[in-house]
Rosetta silent file (secondary structure, phi, psi, omega in degrees, C-alpha in Angstrom):
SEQUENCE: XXXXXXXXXXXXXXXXXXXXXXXXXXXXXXXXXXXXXXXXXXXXXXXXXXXXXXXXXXXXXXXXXXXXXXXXXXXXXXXXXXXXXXXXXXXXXXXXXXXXXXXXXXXXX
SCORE:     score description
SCORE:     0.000 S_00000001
   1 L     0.000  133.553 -175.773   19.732    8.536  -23.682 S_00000001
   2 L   -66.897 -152.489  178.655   18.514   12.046  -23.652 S_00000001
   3 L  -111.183  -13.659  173.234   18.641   14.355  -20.354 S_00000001
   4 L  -109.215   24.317  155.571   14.734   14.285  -20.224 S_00000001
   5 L  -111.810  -30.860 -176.425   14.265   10.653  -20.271 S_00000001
   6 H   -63.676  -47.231  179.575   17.360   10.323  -17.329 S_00000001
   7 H   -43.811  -47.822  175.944   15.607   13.153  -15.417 S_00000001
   8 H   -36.730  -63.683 -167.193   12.308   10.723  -15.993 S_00000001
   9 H   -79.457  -33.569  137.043   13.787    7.590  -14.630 S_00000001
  10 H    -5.951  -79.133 -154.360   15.425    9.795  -11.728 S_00000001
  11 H   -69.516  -43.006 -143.080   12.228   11.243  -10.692 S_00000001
  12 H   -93.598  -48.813 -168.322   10.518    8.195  -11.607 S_00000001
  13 H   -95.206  -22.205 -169.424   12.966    5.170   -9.898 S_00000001
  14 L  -128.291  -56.496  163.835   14.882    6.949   -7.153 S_00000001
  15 L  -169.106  168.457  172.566   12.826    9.867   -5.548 S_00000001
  16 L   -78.780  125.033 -179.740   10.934   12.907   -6.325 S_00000001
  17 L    80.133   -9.418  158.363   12.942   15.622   -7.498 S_00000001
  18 H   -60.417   -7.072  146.252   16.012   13.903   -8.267 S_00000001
  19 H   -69.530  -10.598 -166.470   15.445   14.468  -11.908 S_00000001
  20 H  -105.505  -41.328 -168.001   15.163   18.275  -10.760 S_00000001
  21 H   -78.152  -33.975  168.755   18.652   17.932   -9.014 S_00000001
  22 L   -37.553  -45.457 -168.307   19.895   16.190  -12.283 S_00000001
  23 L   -99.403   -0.698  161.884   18.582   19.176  -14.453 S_00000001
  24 L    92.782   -9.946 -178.331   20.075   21.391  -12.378 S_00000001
  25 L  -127.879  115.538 -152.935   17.189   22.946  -10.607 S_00000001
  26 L   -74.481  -61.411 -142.386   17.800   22.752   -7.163 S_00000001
  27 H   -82.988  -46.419 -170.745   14.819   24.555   -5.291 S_00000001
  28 H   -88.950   -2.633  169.645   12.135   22.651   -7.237 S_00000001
  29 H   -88.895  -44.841  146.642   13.792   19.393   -6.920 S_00000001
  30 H   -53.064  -19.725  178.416   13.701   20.302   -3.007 S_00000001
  31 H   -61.584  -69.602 -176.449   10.477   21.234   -3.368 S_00000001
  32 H   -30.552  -76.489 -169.180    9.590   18.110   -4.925 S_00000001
  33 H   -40.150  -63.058 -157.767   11.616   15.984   -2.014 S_00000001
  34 H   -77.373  -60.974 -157.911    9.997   17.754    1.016 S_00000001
  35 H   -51.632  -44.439 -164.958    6.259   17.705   -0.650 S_00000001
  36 H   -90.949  -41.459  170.038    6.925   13.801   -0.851 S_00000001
  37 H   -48.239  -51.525 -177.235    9.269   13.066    2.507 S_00000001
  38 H   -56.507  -74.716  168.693    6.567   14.965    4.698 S_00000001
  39 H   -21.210  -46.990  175.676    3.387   12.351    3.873 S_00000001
  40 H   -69.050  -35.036 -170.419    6.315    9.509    4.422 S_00000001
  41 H   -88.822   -8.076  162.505    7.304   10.412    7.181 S_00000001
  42 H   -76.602  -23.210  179.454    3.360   10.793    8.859 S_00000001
  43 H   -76.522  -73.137 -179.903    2.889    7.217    7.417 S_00000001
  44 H   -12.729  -93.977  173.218    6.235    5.683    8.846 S_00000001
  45 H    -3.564  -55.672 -168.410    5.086    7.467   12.036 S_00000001
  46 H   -98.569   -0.201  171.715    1.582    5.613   12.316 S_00000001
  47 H  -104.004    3.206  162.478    2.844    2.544   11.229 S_00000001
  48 H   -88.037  -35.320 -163.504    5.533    2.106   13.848 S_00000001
  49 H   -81.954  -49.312  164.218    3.474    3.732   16.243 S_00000001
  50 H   -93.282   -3.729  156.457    0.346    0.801   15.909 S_00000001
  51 H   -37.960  -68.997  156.722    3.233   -1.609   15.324 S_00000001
  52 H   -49.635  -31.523 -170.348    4.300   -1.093   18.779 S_00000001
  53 H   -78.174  -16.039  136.929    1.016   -1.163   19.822 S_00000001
  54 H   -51.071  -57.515 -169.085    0.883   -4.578   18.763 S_00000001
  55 H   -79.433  -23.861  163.752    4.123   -5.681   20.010 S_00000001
  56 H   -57.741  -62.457 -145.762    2.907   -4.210   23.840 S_00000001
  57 H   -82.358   16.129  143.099    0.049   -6.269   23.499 S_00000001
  58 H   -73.177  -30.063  163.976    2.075   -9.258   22.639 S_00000001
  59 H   -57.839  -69.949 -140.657    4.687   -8.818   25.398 S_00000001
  60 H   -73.658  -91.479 -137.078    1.098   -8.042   27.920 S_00000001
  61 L   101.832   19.412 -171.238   -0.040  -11.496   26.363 S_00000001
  62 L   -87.782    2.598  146.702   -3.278  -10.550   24.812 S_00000001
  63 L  -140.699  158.265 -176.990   -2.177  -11.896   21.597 S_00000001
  64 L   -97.612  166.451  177.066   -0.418  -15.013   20.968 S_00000001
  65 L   -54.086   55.860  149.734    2.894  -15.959   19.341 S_00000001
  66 L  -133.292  128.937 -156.094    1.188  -16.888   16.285 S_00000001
  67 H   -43.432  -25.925 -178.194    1.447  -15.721   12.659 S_00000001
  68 H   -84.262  -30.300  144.552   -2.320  -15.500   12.203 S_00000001
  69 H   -28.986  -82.328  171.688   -2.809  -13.798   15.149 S_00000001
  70 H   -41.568  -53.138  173.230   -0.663  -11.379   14.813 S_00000001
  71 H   -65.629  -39.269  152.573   -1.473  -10.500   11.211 S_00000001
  72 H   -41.898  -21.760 -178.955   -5.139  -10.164   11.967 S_00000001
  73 H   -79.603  -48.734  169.994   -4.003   -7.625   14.674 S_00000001
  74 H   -67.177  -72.092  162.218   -2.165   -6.008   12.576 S_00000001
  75 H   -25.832  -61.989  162.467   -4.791   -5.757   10.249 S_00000001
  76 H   -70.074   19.172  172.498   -7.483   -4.570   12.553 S_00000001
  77 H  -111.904  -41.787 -174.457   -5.412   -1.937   13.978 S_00000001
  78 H   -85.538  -30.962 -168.156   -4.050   -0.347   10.618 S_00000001
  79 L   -85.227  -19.660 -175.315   -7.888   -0.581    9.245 S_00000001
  80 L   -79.215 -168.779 -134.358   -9.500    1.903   12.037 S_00000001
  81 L   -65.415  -24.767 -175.002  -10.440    5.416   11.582 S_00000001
  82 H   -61.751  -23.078 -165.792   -6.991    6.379   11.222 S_00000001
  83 H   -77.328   -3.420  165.872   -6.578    4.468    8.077 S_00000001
  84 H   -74.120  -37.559  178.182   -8.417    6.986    6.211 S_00000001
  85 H   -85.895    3.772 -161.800   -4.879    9.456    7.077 S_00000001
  86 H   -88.137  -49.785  168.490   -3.019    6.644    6.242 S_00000001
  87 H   -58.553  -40.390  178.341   -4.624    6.573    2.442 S_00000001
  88 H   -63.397  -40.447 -145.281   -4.879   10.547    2.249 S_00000001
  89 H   -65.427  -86.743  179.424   -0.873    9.813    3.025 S_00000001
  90 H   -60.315    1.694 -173.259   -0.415    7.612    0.146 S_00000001
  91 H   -99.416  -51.449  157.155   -2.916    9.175   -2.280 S_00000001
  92 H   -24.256 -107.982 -126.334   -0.125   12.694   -1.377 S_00000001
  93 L   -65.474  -30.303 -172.343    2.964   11.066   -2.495 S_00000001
  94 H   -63.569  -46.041  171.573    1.564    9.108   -5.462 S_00000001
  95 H   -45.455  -85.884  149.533    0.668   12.390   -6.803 S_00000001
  96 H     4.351  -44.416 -154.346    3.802   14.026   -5.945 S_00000001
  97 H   -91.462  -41.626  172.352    5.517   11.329   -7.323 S_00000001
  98 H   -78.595  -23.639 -164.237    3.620   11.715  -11.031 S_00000001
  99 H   -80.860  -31.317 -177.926    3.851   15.328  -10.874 S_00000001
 100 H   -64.651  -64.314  166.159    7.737   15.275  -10.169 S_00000001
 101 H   -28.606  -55.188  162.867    8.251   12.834  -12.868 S_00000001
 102 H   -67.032  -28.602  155.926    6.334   14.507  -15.310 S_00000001
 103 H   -45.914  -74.380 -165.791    7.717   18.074  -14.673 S_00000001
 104 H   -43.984  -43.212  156.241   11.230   16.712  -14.881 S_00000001
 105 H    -5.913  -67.428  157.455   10.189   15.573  -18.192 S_00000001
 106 H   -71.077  -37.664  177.321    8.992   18.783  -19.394 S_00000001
 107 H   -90.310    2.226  179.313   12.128   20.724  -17.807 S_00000001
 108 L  -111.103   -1.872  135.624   14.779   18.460  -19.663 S_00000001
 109 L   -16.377    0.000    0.000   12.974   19.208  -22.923 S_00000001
């Protein structure tokens, strides 16, 4: 296997820019990492953040101990206006993620 198909499945299977650290090029393989880590870490953020908000109002008892409940809750909570950053979030890394991949590609040529 060459060094631009390992750089591929790097980039492509383990994280963005780890085909860049592979290849030896540090700063754009950080690049990569932080472009894709920042977006993760505002989603993580808003989904633990209405998670909890869920789990108060299960402790509080305004929803019950039941799976259907709950998931509906979940559901309606993650769907309001916010869920529009939630999507910009994931539409970021998905990019990120082809762009890394394909770069690394191109630099182990």
């Amino acid at each position: 296997m060459n060094r631009s198909v390992k750089a591929l499945l790097l980039s492509t299977l383990l994280y963005p820019g780890s085909g860049h650290f592979f290849l030896k090029r540090h700063l754009v393989g950080c690049m990569f990492a932080v472009l894709f880590s920042v977006p993760l870490l505002f989603l993580l953020d808003e989904i633990v953040t209405k998670t909890n908000q869920v789990i108060t109002q299960i402790e509080n008892g305004y929803i019950p101990l039941d799976i259907a409940a709950i998931t509906d809750a979940l559901t309606g909570i993650l769907s309001d206006t916010e869920g529009q950053t939630l999507t910009l979030n994931v539409y970021v890394m998905s990019v990120v993620w082809v762009v890394s991949a394909i770069d690394a590609y191109r630099l182990g040529k």
